[in-house]
C-alpha positions in Angstrom: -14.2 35.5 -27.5 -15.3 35.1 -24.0 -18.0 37.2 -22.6 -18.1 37.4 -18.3 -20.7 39.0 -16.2 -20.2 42.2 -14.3 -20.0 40.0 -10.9 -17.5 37.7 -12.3 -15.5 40.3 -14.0 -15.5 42.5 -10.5 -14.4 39.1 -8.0 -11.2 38.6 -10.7 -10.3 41.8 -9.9 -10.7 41.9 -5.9 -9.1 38.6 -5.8 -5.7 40.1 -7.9 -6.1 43.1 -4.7 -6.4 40.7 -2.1 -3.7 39.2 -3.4 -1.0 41.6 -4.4 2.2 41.6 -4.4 1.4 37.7 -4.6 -0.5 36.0 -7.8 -4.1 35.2 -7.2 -5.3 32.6 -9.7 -8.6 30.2 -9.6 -11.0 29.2 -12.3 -13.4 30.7 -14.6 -16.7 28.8 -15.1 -20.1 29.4 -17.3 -21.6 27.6 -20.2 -20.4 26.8 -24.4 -23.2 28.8 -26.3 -23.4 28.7 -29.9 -19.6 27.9 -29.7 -18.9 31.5 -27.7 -17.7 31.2 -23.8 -20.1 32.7 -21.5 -18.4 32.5 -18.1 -20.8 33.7 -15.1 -19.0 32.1 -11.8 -15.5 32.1 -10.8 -14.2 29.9 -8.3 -11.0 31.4 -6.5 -8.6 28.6 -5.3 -5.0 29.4 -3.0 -2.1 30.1 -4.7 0.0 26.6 -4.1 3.3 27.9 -5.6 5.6 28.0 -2.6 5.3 31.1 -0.7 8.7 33.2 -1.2 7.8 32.3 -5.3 4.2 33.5 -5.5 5.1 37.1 -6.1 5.9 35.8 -9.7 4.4 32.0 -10.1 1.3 30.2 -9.4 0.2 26.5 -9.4 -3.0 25.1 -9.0 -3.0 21.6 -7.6 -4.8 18.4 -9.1 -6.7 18.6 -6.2 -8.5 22.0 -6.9 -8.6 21.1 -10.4 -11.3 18.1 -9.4 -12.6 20.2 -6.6 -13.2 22.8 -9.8 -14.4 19.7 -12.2 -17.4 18.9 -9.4 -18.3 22.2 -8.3 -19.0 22.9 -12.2 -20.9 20.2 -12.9 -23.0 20.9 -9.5 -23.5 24.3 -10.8 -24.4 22.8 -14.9 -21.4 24.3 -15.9 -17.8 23.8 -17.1 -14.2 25.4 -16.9 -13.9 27.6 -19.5 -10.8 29.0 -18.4 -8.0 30.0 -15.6 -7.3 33.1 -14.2 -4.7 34.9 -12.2 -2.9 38.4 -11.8 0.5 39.6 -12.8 1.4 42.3 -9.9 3.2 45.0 -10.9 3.4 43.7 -14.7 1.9 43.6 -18.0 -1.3 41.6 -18.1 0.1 39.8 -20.8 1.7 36.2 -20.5 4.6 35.4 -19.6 6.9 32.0 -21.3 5.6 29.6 -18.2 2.1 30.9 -18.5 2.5 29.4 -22.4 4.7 26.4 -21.0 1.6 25.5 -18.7 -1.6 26.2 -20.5 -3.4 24.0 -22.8 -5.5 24.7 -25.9 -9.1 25.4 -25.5 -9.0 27.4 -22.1 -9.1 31.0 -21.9 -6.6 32.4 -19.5 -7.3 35.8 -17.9 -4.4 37.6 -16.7 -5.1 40.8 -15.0 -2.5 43.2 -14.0 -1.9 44.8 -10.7 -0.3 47.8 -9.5 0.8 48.0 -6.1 0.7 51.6 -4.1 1.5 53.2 -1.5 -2.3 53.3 -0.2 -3.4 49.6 -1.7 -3.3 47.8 -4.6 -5.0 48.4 -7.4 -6.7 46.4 -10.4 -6.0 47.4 -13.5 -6.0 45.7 -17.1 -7.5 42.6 -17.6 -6.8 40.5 -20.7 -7.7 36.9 -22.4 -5.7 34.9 -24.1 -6.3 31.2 -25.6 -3.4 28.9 -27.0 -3.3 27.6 -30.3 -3.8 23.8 -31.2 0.2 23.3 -31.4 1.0 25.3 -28.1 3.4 26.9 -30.0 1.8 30.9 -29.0 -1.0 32.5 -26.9 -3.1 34.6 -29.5 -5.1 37.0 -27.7 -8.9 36.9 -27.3 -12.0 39.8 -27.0 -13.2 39.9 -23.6 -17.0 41.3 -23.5 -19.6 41.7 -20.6 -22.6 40.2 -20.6 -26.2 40.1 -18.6 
C-alpha cells in the first residue's frame, strides 16, 4: 500500500494535463513507516524519451535519478516510487513499464483523456513488481494528512 497526500496526489494529476498527449513521469517521495509507503512530495522531471516517442514512452535519465537521490535526502526522505501518465489509455502497465521497473518501487500510472476543450485526469493506479520481475501486482493507493 502506499498512502499520498491530497497535494501530492493533485500535482500527479496536473503534471499528466500539462502533459498530454505526451507522458509526464517524475518521482514520488515520502518516508518507510511501520513498513507502509507514505509519499508526501513529488518531484516532476522532463520526459527524456525522444520527442516524436513520448506520446507512448518515457525515460528518466541517470542524471535526474541522482538529482532525485539528493533532493530526497535534503528533504529526509526517499524514493518510494515513479510515476507517469498513459494518455488516452488504461492506467494500467504496459510490457516496457514491467521490462523497466524494479522491485520495491511503487509505480503510479495515471491515465489521461484528451478532449476537445483540455485534457483531463482520470484514474490513477499503483502497482509494485514482484521479487522475480516476472508481474506487476497491483497495490491500494490511500490519502493521507
Amino acid at each position: 500500500m502506499i498512502a499520498l497526500t491530497a497535494q501530492a496526489e493533485q500535482g500527479i494529476r496536473e503534471a499528466g494535463e500539462r502533459a498530454w498527449p505526451n507522458e509526464c513521469c517524475g518521482f514520488v517521495l515520502g518516508r518507510l513507516e511501520g513498513g507502509e509507503k507514505r509519499a508526501d512530495l513529488i518531484l516532476a522531471v522532463e520526459n527524456a524519451w525522444e520527442a516524436g516517442e513520448r506520446y507512448h514512452r518515457f525515460v528518466i535519465t541517470p542524471e535526474d535519478f541522482m538529482k532525485a537521490e539528493r533532493e530526497a535526502r535534503l528533504k529526509s526522505r526517499e524514493i518510494l516510487g515513479i510515476y507517469h501518465s498513459h494518455p488516452d489509455h488504461p492506467a494500467a502497465p504496459s510490457e516496457y513499464d514491467r521490462e523497466q521497473a524494479l522491485p520495491f518501487y511503487s509505480y503510479l500510472i495515471l491515465s489521461v483523456r484528451g478532449g476537445t476543450a483540455r485534457a483531463r485526469a482520470a484514474e490513477l493506479t499503483s502497482w509494485e513488481l514482484t521479487d522475480n520481475r516476472d508481474q506487476f501486482l497491483e497495490e491500494k493507493i490511500t490519502l493521507w494528512r
